[in-house]
C-alpha positions in Angstrom: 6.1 -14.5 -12.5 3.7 -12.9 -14.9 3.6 -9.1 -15.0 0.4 -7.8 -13.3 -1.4 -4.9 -15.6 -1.7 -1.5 -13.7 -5.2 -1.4 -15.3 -6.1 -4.9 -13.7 -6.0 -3.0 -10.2 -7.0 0.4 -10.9 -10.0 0.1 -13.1 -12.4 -2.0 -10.7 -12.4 0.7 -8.2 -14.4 3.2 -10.7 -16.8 0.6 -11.8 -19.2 2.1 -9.3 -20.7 4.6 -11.4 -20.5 7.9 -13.1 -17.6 10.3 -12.4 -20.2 13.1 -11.2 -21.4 9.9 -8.7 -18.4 8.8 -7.4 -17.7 12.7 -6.0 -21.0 12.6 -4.5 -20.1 9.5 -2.6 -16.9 10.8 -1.9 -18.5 14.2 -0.6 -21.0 12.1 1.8 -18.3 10.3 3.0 -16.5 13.0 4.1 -19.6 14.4 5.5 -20.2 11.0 7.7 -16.6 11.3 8.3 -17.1 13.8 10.7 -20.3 13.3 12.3 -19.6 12.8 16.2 -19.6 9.8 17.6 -20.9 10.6 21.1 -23.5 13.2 22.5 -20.9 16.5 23.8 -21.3 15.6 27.6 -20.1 12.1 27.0 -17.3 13.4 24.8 -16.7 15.6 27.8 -16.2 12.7 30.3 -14.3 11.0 28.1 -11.8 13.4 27.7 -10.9 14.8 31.0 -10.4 10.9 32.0 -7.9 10.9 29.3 -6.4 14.2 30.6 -6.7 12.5 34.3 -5.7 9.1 33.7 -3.8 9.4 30.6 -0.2 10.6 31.6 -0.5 7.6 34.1 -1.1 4.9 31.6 1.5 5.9 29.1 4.0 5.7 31.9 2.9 2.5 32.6 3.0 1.4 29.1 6.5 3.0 29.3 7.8 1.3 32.6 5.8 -2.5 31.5 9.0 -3.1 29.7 11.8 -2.7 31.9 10.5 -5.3 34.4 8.9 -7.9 31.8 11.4 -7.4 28.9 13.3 -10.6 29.1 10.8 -12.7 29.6 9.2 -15.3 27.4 6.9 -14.2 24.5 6.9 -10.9 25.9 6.8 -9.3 22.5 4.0 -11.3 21.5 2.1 -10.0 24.5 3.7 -6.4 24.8 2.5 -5.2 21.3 -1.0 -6.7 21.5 -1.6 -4.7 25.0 0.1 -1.8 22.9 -2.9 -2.2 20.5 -5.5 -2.7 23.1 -3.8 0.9 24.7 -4.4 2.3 20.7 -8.3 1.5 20.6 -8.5 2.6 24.4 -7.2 6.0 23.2 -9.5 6.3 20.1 -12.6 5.2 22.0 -11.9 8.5 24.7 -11.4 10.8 21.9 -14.6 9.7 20.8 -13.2 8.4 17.4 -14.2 5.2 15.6 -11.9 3.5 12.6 -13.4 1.1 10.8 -12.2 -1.8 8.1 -14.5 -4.3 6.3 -14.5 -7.7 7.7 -13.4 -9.2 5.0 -10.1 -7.3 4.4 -9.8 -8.0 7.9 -9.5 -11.5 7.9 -7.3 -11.4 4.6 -5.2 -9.3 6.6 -5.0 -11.9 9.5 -4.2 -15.1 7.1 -1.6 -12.3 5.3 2.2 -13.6 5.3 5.4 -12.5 3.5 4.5 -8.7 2.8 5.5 -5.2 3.8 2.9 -2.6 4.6 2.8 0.5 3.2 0.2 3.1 4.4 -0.8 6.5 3.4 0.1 9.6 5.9 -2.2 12.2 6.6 -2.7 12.9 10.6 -0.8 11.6 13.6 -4.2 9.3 14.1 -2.8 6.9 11.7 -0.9 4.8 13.7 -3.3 4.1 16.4 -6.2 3.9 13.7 -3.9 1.0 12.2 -3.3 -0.5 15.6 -7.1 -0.8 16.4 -8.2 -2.1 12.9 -5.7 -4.8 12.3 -6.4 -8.1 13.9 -4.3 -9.4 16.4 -3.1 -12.8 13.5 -1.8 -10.2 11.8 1.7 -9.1 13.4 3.6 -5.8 12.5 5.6 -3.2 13.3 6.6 0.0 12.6 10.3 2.0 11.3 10.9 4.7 13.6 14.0 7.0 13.4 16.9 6.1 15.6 16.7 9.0 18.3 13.6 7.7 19.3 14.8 4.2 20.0 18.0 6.0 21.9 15.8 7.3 24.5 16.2 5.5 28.0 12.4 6.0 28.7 11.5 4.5 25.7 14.7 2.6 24.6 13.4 -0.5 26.1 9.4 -0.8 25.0 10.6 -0.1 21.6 13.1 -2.2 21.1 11.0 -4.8 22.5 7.9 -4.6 21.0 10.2 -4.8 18.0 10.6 -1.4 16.6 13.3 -1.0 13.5 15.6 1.8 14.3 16.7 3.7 11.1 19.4 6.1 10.8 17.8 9.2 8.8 21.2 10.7 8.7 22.4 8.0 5.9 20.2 6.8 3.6 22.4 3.9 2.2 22.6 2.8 5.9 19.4 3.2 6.6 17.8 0.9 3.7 20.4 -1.8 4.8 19.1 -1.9 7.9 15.5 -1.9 7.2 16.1 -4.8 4.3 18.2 -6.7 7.3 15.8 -6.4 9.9 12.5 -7.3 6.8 14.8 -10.6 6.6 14.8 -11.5 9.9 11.3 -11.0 10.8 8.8 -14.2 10.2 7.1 -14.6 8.0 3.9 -13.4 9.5 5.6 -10.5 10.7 5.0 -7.7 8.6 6.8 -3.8 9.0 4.7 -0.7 8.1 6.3 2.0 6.0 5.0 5.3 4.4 6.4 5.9 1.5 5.2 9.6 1.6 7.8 10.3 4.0 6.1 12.4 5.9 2.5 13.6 6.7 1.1 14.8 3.5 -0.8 18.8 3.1 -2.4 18.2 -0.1 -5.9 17.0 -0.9 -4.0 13.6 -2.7 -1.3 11.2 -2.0 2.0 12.8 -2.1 5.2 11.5 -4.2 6.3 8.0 -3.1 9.7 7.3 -1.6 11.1 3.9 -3.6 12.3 2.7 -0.1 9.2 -0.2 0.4 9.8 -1.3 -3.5 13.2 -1.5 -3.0 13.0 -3.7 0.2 10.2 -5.8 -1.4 12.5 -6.1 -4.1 16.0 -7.1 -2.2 13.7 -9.1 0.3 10.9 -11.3 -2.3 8.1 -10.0 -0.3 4.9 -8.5 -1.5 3.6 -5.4 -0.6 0.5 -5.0 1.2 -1.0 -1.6 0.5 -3.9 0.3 3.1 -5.3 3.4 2.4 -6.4 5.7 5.1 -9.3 8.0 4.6 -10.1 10.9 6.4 -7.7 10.8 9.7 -6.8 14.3 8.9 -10.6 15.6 8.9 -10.5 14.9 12.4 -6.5 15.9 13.2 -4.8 18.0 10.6 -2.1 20.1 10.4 -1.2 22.3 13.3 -3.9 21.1 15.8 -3.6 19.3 18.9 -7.1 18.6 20.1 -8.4 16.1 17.6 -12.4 16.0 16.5 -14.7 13.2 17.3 -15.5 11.4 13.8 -15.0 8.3 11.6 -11.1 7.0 9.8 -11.9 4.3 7.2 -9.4 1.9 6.8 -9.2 0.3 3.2 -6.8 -2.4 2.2 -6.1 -3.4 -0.9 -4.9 -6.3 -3.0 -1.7 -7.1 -2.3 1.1 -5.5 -4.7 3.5 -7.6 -6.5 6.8 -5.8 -7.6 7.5 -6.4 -11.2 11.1 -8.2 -12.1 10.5 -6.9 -15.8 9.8 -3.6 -14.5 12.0 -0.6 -13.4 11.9 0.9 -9.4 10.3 4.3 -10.6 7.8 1.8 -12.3 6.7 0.0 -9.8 7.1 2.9 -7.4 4.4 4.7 -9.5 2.2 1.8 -10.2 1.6 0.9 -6.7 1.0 5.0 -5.8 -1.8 5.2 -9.3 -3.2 2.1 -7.3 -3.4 3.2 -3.8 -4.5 7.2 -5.1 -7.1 5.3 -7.6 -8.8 4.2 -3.8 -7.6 7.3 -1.9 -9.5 9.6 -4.6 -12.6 7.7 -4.9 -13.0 7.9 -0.8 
């Protein structure tokens, strides 16, 4: 396998222009970013329907399970209705996510890789939900108590969540690297290697946890960078904005045999903050 050159995916996302350019673009991005999407009394309506109806349809989502769990392909057609629920949601908040069509369909013909995303907003999930095509499976690692719950015990373990145990980190990288092994190969599982959602105005410090799976596991990784989600949602409120989240993904990231973990760890975070930074 030859050894892919940091430089080789870091330097054609600056090719754009000037450095004092590429802050201007970033700066009318962020602008745009925020612009709403629909006039106020439209955002209105949409809202108190999603105060309304909203409780209603989770517990549906949450109930759909325990009668249809054990039947054939549900999973298939559990987690797309679970996506179709995601882009629902957005389009009452009045908030639009948008990926270029052509990372799109690389996305959907995409096998053999783990995703890694960036964190910034609880909107990230369901922005990721809406913008992935259906071809394109995945799922996500959520921490054990949540799967435990007899509400949600069921939906999650059959739309294929990975339950991790937080409480041992050995245990819990042998059961993600299991449960990566298992899946198909179409299948992919989303990670964040920031750990948690992130306060400052760049990435945070990566977790080694998706190299180390890609690693034990001979998949690639299959970074996405989220911009602005946290415009719209940040820390500490609960009412979300109405706006743009643009979805970027990137070449996929192969981990280097030659290399260490801390150096692919950082390579793949230079690459993914190289796109973060220039917006």
């Amino acid at each position: 396998m030859m050894r892919q050159d940091p430089h080789d995916t870091i330097a054609p996302l600056f090719r754009s222009g000037r450095p004092q350019d590429v802050m201007a673009n970033l700066s009318s991005s962020r602008d745009t970013a925020t612009q709403a999407i629909d006039p106020f009394p439209v955002r209105l309506i949409k809202r108190t329907l999603l105060i309304v109806l909203g409780p209603v349809y989770f517990l549906f989502l949450a109930f759909i399970p325990l009668l249809c769990a054990q039947r054939k392909g549900f999973r298939g057609w559990y987690w797309r209705f679970v996506k179709r629920a995601c882009s629902r949601l957005l389009w009452l908040l009045s908030i639009r996510a948008e990926m270029p069509a052509a990372q799109q369909a690389a996305l959907a013909a995409n096998t053999g890789s783990i995703i890694v995303i960036n964190h910034r907003s609880h909107l990230d999930g369901f922005a990721l939900m809406h913008v992935v095509p259906d071809e394109k499976w995945f799922t996500f690692a959520a921490k054990k108590e949540l799967c435990d719950a007899k509400l949600l015990s069921t939906g999650f373990n059959g739309a294929g969540l990975v339950p991790i145990d937080r409480a041992s980190g050995s245990v819990a990288m042998e059961t993600l690297t299991q449960a990566v092994r298992d899946m198909p190969d179409r299948r992919s599982v989303v990670l964040f290697p920031e750990g948690t959602r992130t306060k400052s105005q760049t990435l945070g410090e990566f977790k080694a946890g998706a190299v180390l799976v890609a690693r034990e596991t001979g998949r690639t990784i299959q970074p996405i960078v989220i911009h602005d989600s946290e415009r719209l949602l940040p820390r500490g409120k609960f009412v979300p904005s109405s706006g743009t989240i643009r979805i970027q993904a990137l070449e996929p990231f192969i981990c280097d045999p030659q290399a260490t973990v801390d150096q692919d760890v950082t390579r793949l975070r230079a690459a993914m903050m190289a796109a973060f930074d220039q917006g």
